[in-house]
C-alpha positions as CSV (number, residue, x, y, z in Angstrom):
1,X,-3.7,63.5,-79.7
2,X,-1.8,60.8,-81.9
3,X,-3.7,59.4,-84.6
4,X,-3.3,56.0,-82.8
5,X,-4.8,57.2,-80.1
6,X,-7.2,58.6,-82.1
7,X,-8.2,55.3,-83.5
8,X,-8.1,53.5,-80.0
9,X,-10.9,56.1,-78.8
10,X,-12.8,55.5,-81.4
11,X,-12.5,51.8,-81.3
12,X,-13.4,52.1,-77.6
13,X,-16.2,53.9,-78.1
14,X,-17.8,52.0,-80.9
15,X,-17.2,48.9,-78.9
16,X,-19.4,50.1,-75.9
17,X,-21.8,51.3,-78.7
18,X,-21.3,47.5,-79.9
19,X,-21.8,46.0,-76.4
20,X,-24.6,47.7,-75.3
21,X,-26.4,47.0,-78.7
22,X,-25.6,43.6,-78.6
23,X,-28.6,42.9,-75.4
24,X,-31.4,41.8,-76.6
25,X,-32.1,42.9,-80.2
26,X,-35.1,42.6,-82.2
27,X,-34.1,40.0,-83.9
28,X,-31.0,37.8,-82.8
29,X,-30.8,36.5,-86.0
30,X,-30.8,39.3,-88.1
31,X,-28.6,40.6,-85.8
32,X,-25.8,38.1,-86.3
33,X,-26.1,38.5,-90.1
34,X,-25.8,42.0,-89.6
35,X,-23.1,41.8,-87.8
36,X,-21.1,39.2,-90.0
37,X,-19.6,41.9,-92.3
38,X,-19.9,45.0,-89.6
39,X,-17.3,43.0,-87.3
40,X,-15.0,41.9,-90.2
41,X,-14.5,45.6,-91.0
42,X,-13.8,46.7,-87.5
43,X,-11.5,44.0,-87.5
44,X,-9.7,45.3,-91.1
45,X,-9.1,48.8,-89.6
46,X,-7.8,47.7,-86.4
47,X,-5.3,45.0,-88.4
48,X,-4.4,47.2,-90.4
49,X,-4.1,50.4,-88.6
50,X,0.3,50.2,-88.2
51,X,0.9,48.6,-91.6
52,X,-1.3,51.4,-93.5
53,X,-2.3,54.5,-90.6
54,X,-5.7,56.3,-92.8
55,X,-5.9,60.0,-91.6
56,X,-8.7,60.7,-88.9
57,X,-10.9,62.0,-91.2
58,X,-11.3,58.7,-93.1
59,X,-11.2,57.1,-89.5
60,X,-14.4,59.4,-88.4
61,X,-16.1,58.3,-91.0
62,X,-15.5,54.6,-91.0
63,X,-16.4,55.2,-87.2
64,X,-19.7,57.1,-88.2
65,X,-20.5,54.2,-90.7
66,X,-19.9,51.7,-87.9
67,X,-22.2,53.1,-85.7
68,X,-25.3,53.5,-87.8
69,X,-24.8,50.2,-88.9
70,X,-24.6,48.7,-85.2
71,X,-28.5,50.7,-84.5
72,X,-29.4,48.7,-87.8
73,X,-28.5,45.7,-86.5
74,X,-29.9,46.2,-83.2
75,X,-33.1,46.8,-84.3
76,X,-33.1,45.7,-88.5
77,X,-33.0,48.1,-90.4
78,X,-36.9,48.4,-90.9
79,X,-38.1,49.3,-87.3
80,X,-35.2,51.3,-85.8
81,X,-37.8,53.7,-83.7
82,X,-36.3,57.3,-85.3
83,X,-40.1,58.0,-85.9
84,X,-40.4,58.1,-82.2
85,X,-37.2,59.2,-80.9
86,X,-38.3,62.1,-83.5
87,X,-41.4,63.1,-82.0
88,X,-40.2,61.9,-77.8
89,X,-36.8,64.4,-78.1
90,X,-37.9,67.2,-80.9
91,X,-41.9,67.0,-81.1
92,X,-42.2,66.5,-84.6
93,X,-42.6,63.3,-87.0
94,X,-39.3,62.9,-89.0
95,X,-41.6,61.4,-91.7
96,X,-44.6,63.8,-91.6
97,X,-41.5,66.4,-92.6
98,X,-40.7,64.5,-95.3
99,X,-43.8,63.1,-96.5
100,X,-42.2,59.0,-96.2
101,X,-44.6,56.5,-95.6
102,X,-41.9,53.8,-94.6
103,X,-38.7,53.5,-92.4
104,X,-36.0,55.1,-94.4
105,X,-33.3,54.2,-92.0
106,X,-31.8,51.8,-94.1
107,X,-31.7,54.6,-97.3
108,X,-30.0,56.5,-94.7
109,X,-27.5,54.3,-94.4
110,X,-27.2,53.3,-98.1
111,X,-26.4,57.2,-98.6
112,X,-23.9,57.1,-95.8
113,X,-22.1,54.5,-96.7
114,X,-21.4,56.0,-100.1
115,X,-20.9,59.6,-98.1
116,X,-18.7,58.0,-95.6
117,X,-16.9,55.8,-97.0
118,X,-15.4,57.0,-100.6
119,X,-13.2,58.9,-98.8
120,X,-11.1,56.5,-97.0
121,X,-11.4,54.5,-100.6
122,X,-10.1,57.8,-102.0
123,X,-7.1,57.3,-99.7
124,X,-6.4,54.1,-100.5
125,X,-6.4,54.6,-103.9
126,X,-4.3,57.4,-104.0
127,X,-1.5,55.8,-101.6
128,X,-1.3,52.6,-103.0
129,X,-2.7,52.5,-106.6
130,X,-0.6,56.0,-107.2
131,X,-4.0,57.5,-109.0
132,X,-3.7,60.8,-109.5
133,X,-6.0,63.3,-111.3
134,X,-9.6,62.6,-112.5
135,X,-9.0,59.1,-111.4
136,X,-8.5,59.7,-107.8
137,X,-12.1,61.3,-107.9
138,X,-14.0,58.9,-110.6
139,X,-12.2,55.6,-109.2
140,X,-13.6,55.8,-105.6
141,X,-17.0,56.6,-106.7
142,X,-16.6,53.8,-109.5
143,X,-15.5,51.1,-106.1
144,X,-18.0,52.4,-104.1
145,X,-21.4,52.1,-106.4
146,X,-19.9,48.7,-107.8
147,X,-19.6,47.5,-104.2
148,X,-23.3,48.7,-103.2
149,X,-24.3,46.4,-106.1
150,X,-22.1,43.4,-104.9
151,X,-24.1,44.2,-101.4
152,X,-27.2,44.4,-102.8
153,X,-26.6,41.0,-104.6
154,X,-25.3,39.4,-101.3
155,X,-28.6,40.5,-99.5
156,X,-30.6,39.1,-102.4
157,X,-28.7,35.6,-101.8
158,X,-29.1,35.7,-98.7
159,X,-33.0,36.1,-98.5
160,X,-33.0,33.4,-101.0
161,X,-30.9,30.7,-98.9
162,X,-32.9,31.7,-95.6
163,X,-36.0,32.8,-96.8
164,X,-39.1,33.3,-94.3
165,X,-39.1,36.2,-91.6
166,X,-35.2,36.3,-91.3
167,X,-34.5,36.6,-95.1
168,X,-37.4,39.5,-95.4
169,X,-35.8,40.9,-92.1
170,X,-32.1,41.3,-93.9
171,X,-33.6,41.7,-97.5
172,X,-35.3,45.2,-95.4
173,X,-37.6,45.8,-98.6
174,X,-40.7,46.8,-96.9
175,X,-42.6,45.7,-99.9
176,X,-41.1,48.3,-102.5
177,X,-39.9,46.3,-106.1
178,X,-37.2,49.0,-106.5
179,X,-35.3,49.1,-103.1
180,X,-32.3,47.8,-104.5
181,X,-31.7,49.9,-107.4
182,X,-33.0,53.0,-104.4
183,X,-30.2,52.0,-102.2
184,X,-27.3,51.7,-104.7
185,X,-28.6,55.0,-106.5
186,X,-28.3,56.8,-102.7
187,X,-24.9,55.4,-102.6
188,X,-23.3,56.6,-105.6
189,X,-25.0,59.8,-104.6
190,X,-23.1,59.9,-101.3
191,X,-20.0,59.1,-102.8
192,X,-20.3,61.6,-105.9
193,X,-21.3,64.2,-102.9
194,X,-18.0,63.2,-100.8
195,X,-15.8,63.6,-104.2
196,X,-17.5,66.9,-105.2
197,X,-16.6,68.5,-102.1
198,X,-13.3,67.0,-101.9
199,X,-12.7,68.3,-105.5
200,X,-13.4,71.7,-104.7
201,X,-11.3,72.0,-101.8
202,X,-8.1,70.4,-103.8
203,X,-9.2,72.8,-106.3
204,X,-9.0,75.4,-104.3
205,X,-5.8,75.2,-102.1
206,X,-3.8,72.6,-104.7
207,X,-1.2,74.3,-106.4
208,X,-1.2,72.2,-108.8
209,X,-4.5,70.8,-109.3
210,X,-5.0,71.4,-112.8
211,X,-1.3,70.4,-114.1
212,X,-2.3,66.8,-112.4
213,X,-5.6,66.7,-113.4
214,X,-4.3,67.4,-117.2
215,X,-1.2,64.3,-116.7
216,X,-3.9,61.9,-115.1
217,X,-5.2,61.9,-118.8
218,X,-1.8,61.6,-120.4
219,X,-1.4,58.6,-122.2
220,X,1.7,56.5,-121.1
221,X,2.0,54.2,-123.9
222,X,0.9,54.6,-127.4
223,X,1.2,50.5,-128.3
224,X,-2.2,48.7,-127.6
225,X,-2.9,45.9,-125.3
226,X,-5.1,42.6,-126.1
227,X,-4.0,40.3,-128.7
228,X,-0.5,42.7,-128.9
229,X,0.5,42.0,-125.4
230,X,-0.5,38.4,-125.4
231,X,1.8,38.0,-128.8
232,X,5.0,39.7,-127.1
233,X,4.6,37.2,-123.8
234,X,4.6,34.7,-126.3
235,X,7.7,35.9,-127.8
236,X,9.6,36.5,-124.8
237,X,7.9,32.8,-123.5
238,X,9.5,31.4,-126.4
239,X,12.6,32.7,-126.1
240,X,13.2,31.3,-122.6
């Protein structure tokens, strides 16, 4: 199968996920902020799947991501029913195993999104920034926990513009003071998890892993930036 038909299958498929999600949720409105930033990255991959193709394994996981964000949606993160799909299909309580006393869906979905998605950041990275080394391991872990914060700060906006029932729905605290700082530690968790394992399979079958990792830290230029830069633009400025 072609990667583009790779993508197109997986688009499908997320779509009828999307659809059939889309009936009644819990909450319409949560559901439509929800869905503000879900659809807007569906809508990135698929514009820019022929100007810069990602390799099916970053398009699994951005199709993973997609889908466990679509269930969140449906039902808000705080009451998607895993506690009773756990017990209805596999007799057990998923939080008696665990000892939780709340709906950890949505730290299930902080952890993915860090999991999932600093590898297709990896990619870009590496095929447009050029990173090489240490960097193309430390700068998609860097993107992905300073985006969780950005997120965190958007929800926190957001609950303050909208406040009531729909703000508390999207906010998703379920009373805890430290959810915020819980969801963006999960994420950097997922992405240092993702980078670990890809780091020890590029160590492993890269030739030459360690003559890379040794020129990432290289330095290109011995003349210092700031106020030296600024005074050669000058120069040349004058010049002109």
């Amino acid at each position: 199968m072609t990667r583009k038909n790779y993508l197109l299958l997986l688009m499908a498929a997320w779509a009828v996920l999307w659809v059939a999600l889309a009936i009644a949720p819990l909450h319409r409105s949560d559901w439509v902020l929800e869905n503000v930033l879900l659809l807007a990255g569906a809508a990135g991959i698929v514009a820019t799947h022929r100007v810069f193709p990602l390799s099916n394994v970053s398009y699994t996981c951005l199709f993973v991501f997609l889908c466990l964000h679509t269930v969140g949606a449906h039902y808000t993160y705080a009451e998607v029913p895993y506690e009773a799909a756990g017990q209805h299909w596999l007799g057990f309580s998923i939080n008696g195993l665990f000892g939780w006393e709340r709906n950890n869906f949505d730290r299930l979905v902080h952890f993915s999104y860090g999991l999932l998605l600093a590898y297709p950041i990896r990619e870009v990275f590496l095929r447009i920034a050029s990173v090489r080394g240490f960097w193309g391991y430390f700068l998609p872990l860097d993107l992905t926990m300073s985006s969780s914060m950005l997120y965190e700060l958007v929800e926190w906006v957001a609950a303050e513009v909208f406040g009531g029932d729909l703000g508390a729905a999207f906010l998703g605290a379920q009373g805890d003071i430290w959810d915020a700082q819980k969801d963006m530690a999960l994420a950097s968790l997922g992405a240092l998890i993702t980078m670990l394992i890809t780091l020890c399979i590029n160590a492993k079958y890269q030739r030459d892993f360690q003559a890379e990792w040794a020129e990432s830290f290289r330095v290109h230029s011995r003349e210092p930036l700031g106020e030296v830069a600024i005074a050669k633009m000058m120069k040349k400025a004058t010049k002109s």
